[in-house]
N, C-alpha and C positions, 0 to 999 in steps of 0.2 A: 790829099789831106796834108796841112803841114804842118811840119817836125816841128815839133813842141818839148822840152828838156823833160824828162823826167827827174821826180822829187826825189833828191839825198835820202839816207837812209836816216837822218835824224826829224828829216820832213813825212816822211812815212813810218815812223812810230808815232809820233803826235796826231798823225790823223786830223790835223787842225786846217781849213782853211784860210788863218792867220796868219801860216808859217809858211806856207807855200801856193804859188799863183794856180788859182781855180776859177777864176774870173769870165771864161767861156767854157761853152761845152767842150772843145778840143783838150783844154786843161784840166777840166776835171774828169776826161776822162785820160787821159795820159797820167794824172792822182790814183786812180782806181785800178788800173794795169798794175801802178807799182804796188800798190797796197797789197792785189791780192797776189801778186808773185813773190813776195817776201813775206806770206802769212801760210803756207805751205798747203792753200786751200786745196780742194779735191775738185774737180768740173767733171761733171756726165749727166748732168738733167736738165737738159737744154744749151749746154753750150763744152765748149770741152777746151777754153784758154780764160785768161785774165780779160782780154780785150773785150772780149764780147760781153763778159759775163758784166763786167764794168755798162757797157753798151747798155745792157737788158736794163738793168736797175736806174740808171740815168733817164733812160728814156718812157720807162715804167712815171717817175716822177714830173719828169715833163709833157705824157703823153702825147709823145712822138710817133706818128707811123712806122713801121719796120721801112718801106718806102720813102721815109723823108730825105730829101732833099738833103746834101752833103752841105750845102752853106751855111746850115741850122749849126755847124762844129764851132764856127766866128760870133755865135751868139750872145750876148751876155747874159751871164745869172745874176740873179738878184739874189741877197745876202739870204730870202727863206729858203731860194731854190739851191745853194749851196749847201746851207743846213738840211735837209730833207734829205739831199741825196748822199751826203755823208755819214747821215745817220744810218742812210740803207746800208753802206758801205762797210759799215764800222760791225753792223750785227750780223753781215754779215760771214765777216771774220769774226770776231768774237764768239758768236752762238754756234756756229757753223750751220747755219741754216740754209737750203738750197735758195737760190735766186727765185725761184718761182714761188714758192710757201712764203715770202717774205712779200710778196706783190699779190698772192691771189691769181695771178694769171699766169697760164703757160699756152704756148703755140703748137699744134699739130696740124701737120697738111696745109697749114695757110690760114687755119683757122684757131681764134679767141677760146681759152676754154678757163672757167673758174676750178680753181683747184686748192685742198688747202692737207694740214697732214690726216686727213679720213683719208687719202685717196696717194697713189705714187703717180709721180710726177711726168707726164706724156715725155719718151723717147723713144719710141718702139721704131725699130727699120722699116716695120711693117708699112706704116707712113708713104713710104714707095711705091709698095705694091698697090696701095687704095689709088693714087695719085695716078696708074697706071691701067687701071680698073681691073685689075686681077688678071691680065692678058699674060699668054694665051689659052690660061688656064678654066678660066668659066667661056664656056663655048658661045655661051650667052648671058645675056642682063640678068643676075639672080633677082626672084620675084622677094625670095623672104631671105637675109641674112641675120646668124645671131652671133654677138660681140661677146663670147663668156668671158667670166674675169674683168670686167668692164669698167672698174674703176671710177675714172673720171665719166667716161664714156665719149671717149674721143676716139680709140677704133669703130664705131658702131655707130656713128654719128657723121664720123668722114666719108665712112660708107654708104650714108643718107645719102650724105651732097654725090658720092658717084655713082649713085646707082640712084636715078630721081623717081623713080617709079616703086622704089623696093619699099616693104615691111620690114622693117627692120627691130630686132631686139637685142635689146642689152642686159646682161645676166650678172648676178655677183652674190657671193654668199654673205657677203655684210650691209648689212641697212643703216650704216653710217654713208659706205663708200655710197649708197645708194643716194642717200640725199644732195650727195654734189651730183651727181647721174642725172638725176632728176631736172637741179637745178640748170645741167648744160644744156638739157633737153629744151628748157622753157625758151633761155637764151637763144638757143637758135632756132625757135619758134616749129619743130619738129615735132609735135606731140600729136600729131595727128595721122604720121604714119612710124614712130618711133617709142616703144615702148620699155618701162623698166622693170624687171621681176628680182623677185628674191628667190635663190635656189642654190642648190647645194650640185653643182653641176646640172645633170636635168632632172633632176626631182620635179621640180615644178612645172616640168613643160613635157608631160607624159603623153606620147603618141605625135608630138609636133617636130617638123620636118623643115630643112632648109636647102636651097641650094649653095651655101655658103655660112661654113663655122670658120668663124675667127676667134684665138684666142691669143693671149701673151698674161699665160697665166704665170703662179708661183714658181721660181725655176730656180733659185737659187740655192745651192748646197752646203752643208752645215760648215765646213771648214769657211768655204769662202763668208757665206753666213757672217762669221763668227771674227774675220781680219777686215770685215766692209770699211771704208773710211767714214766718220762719224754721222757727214751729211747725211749715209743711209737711216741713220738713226731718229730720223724723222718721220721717214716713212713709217706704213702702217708694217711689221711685220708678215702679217697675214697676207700679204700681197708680195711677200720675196720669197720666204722660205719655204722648201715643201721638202720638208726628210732628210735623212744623213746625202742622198746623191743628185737631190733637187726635182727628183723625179715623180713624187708621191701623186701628185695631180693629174700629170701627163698620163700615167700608168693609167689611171681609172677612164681618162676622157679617149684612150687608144680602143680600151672595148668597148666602150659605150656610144661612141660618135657615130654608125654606122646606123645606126639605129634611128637616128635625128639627121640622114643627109636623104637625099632624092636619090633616085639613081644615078644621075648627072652631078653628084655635090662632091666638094673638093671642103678639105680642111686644111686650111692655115695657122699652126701654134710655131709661136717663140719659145725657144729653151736654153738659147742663149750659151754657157761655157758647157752646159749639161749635155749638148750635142755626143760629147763622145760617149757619155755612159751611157746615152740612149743607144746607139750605134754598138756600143757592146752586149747589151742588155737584148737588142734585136736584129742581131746579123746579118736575118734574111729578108727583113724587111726593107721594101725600097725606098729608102727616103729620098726626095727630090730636095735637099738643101739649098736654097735659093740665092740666087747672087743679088749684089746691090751694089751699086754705082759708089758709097762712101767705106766700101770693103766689109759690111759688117757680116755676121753668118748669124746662126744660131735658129734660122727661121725653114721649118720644115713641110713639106706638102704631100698630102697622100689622098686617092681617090674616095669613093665610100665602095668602088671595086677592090681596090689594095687592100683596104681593111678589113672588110668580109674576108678574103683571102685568106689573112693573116693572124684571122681573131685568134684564132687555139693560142699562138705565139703570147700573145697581151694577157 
């Protein structure tokens, strides 16, 4: 790629393409690095620097392949494709609104997903382990997996595409998040062996059983809650907090999950910074904390043996 100047700091308060050369994509986005590095944004829901997050929303407006071609950097914009994507740029910063709520679309596993603030924004590590098909943990191809906390429904969905045979369900106690659920379902034309319910954990799905619970439910803890940087402030609530220690959710689905696995079923929940009070809170229980290639933690695994085990504990 080549080195292109970045804009002065009197070119990046103006925010104008008047004032500083934006004439190809390479410069408007070397515009956009500087913009959002000198506007003190926050990055974690889908991208975690200036560059890329520049990238998203450029490319968003030109609908470019994540795949396209490096040449397309020498390209020129035309005077609306400049306006358009400095507009994204600008509200960006200003609104502090996540890059993907401002597009409608976010990436998980590879895959398109519509998304808007009903729903928080696809970043789960978990992403990995779908991509890896759960190995070596389901001994075999689970026949039914369910995505509680499902959101968008892009855990539960990803898990369509790797497991092609499975029934899969996607759960959520809000019938707003449901309607984008719904919605990604159509899009990726799965409605035939992917389903969506309304339920308050498993209330709604009495006596039904999986060989595979995934969740990346509410985890976040009231301190942290309460210093989030403001782009959280989009999200839905309902889909971060759960109690003063993050934990309110996980507590209920630790003795209840055993009940809804096979004998053979394995449960996957994220909990994110909440890992140690869970870890204090359950001593004796074995959590298998899982590794991931881009360092992150927070994602725990337990058998529906474990958990029987351990129910008294929960």
């Amino acid at each position: 790629m080549p080195e292109n100047q970045i804009p002065s700091e009197s070119n990046i308060d103006s925010g104008s393409a008047s004032k500083t050369s934006t004439n190809t994509v390479a410069e408007m986005l070397d515009h956009g690095q500087a913009l959002f590095q000198q506007s003190n944004l926050y990055f974690g829901h889908g991208t975690d620097n200036a560059w890329d997050e520049a990238v998203y929303l450029l490319s968003f407006v030109l609908g470019l392949a994540p795949d396209v071609d490096r040449a397309v950097l020498e390209q020129e914009l035309s005077p609306q494709q400049q306006a358009a994507i400095l507009a994204l740029y600008q509200r960006r910063i200003h609104e502090r609104i996540p890059a993907a709520y401002l597009t409608g679309r976010a990436w998980f596993c590879g895959l398109p997903f519509t998304v808007d603030e009903r729903v928080i924004i696809p970043r789960s590590p978990i992403a990995e382990l779908i991509m890896a098909g759960f190995e070596p943990w389901c001994a075999s191809e689970p026949r039914r997996v369910l995505d509680l906390c499902t959101g968008s429904g892009c855990i539960g969905i990803a898990c369509a595409y790797a497991f092609e045979a499975a029934e899969v369900v996607l759960s959520d106690i809000s019938p707003e998040a449901l309607q984008v659920t719904e919605a990604n379902i159509a899009q990726h034309k799965l409605g035939y062996r992917v389903s969506a319910v309304e339920s308050d954990l498993f209330e709604q799905m009495p006596g039904e059983q999986f060989q595979l619970i995934v969740s990346n439910p509410p985890y976040v803890d009231a301190d942290d809650f309460a210093s989030m940087p403001d782009e959280y402030q989009h999200e839905p609530e309902i889909a971060l907090a759960s109690g003063n220690d993050g934990l309110d959710f996980t507590r209920r689905l630790l003795r209840e999950a055993a009940d809804h696995l096979t004998a053979e079923g394995v449960l996957v929940v994220e909990v994110g910074n909440s890992w140690v009070a869970l870890e204090r809170d359950f001593p004796r229980v074995p959590f298998l904390w899982l590794e991931f290639s881009e360092g992150d933690n927070g994602v725990f695994l337990l058998t529906r043996e474990q958990l029987l085990e351990h129910r008294e504990s929960f």
